[in-house]
N, C-alpha and C positions, 0 to 999 in steps of 0.2 A: 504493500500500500504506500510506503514513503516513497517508493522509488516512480509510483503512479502520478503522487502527487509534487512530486520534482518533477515530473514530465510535465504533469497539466500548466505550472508554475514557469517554466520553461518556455512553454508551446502559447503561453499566455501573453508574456515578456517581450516575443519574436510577432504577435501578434499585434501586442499595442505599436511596437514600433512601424509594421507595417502601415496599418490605420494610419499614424501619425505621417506618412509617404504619401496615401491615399486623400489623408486632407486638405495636404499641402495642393497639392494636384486639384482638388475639388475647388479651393479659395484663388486659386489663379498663382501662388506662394512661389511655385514652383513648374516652369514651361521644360518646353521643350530642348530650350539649351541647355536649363540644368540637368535636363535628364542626356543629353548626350556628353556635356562634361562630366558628371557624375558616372558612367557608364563609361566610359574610356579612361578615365584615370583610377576607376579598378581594374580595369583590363590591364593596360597598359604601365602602370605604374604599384599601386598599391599591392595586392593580388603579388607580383612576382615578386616583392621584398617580404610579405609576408611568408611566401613559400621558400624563401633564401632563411630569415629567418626563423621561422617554426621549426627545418630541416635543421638547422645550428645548436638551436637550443632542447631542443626534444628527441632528436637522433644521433646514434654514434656508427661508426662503421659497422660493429659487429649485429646490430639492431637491425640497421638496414639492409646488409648479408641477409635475413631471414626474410626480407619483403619481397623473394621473389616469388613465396607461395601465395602474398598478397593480390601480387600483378597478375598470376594464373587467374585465382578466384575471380579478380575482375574482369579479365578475358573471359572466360570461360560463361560467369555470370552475365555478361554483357553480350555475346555471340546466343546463346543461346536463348533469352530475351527476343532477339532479334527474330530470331527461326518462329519461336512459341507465337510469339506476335505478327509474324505472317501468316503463319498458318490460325491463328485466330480473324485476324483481317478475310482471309477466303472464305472462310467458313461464314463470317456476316454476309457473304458475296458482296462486300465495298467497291465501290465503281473504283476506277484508276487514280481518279483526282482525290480521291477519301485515304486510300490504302497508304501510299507513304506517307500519310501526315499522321494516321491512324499507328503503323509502326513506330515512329521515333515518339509518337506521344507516348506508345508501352514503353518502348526500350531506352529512354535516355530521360532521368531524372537531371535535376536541377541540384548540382551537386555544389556550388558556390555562394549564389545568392540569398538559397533556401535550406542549402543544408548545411555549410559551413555553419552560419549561425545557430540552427538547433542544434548539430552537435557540439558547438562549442557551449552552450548554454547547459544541456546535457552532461557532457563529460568535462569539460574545460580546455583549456589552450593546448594541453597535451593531445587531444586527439587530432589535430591540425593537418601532421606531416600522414597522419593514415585517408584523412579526407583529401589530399591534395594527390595522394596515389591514386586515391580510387577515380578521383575528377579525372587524374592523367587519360586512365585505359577509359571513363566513360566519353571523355569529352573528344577521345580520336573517334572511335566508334558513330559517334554522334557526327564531325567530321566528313568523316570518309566515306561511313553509313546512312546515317540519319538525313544529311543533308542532299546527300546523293537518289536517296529513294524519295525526297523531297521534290529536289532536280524534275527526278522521271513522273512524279503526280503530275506537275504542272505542265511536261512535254517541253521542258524543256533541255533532258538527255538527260545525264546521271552522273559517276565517275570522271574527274577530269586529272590531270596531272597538276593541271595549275591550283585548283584546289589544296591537292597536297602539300605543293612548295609554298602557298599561303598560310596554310595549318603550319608546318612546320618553321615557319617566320613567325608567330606570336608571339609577345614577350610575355604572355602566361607559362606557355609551352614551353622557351625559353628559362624563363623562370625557375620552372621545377624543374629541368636537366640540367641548370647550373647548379642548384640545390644539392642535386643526386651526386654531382662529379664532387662540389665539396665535400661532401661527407664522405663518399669514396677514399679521395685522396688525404682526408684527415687534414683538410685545413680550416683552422678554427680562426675567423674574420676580427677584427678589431672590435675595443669594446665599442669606441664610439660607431662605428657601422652597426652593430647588433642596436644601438640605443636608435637608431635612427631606424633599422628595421622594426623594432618592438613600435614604435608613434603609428608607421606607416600599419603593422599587425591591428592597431586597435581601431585604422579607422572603417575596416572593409566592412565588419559587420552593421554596425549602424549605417552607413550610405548603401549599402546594398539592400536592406531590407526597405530602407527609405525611396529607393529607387525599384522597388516588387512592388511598392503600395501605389507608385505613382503609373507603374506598369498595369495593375490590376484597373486603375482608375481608367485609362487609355481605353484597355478592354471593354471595360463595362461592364454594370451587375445585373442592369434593369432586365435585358434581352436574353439572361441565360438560361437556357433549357437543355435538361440530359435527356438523351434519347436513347435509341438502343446499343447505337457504335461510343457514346460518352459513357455509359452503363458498362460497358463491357473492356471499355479503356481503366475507366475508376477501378476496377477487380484487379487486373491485370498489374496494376501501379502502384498497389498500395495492398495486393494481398500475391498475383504470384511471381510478382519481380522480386520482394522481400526472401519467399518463398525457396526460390531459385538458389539466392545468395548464401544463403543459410544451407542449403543443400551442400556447397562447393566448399564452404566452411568449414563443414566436417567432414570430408572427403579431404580435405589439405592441413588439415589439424590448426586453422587460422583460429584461434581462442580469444578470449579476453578484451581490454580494449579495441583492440585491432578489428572484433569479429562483431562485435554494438556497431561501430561506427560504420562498418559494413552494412550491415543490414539498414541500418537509420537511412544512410546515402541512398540506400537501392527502393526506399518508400517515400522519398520527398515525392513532390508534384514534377509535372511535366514544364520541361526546360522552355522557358523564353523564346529560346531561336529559334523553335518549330514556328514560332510566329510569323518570325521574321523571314525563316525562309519560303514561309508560305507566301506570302507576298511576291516575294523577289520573284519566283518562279513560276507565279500562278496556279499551285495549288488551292485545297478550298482553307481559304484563312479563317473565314469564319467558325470551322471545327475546330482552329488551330487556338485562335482566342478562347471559345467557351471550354473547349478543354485544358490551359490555360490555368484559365481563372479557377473553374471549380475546382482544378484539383488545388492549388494554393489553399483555397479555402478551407478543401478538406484534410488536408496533411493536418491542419492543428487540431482536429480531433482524433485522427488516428496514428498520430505518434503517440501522445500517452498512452492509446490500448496494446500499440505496439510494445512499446517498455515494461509492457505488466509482461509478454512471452519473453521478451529476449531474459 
């Protein structure tokens, strides 16, 4: 029950501040530039100091040596997601402009915006460097996957090379491989660089959630309606992608902290960019929004029931 009610306390916390995003957004507080500075200088800036950082202070070589049955679980986890979730897409028989929006809605949570912050709220700052692995393998997948079956809904092809070499230009991406080689090669950064990563570590949570509520506000609450493919997306998302995780878990003896934060990451809501790339490519965006939002909304109830099984 304590640990129920640390969750709901949590899930509450990561709540109000979103509202607080949402209102800003509603009073005019906050447009559309702040939301693209605020969006880019976590991308680009905050985000890879905090993953240079967290990597520094919470991993050592011999730690990180065992995160390769981490990276498995999240392939394995993430790939397989993928499969389930098409073959649940057919079986709705989803026309072609539904399906790959319908897929990355299953297969690829919101593992920074929405779930850095509950996990860190959940477990604390030490759980950091396991959510920034797991973001690694979901956020190629989502990438090279997600965005590709994206692509091919709106007809506008799929797989590109250029794609690739633009993923692998991030300085998120970047970020967490400079991270990895540090801790690899056992170099430990100046204190004043770590004080300067720890400012940059504390501001991602609160702008990021402030920037989910102004995203949810964009979407909209008035026009949402679940239907049978949101119905069947919401399962998927929050009962057999969790499901999945936990399977690969114990199959790779991934335990303890490392294996909470796992599962937590694999039940947030569905990622932002399904949005986004439904737009660009002329998928059906409007699936891509109500799916979107509802699931935001519903993650902060079903992470605490979550927390009472793990």
């Amino acid at each position: 029950m304590e640990t129920f009610l640390h969750a709901v306390a949590s899930a509450t916390i990561i709540l109000l501040l979103t509202a607080t995003g949402y209102l800003c957004a509603a009073k005019g507080w906050m447009g559309s530039g702040a939301k693209s500075f605020i969006s880019k200088f976590l991308m680009t800036v905050a985000i890879p100091c905090m993953s240079i950082y967290s990597f520094q202070v919470n991993l050592s070589r011999e730690m990180l040596g065992q995160s390769v049955r981490m990276l498995l679980v999240g392939i394995l986890s993430c790939a397989l997601d993928f499969f389930l979730a098409f073959l649940l897409g057919k079986l709705l028989r989803l026309p072609r402009r539904r399906l790959g929006i319908f897929i990355m809605m299953c297969a690829v949570s919101n593992c920074v915006f929405i779930g850095l912050a509950m996990c860190t709220e959940l477990f604390g700052s030490e759980c950091t460097p396991y959510v920034m692995l797991y973001w690694t393998v979901s956020t190629t997948f989502m990438q090279l996957g997600g965005v590709s079956l994206v692509r091919w809904s709106g007809e506008a092809g799929g797989f590109s090379a250029k794609m690739l070499l633009h993923f692998l230009r991030t300085p998120t991406i970047l970020g967490t491989l400079a991270a990895i080689a540090l801790v690899l090669l056992d170099i430990r950064l100046p204190a004043l660089v770590l004080s300067y990563g720890r400012y940059m570590n504390s501001l991602v949570t609160p702008l990021a959630l402030l920037l989910t509520g102004y995203i949810i506000y964009e979407l909209g609450l008035k026009n949402l309606r679940i239907d049978r493919t949101l119905s069947a997306m919401l399962l998927f998302r929050f009962v057999a992608a969790p499901a999945v995780c936990v399977l690969f878990c114990s199959l790779f003896g991934v335990t303890g902290l490392a294996r909470s934060v796992y599962v937590v990451e694999a039940a947030m809501p569905v990622v932002t960019q399904t949005v986004v790339a439904a737009a660009e490519y002329g998928a059906d965006e409007q699936l891509a929004a109500q799916g979107a939002a509802i699931s935001t909304l519903a993650c902060f109830v079903v992470t605490p029931v979550l927390m009472l099984l793990l």
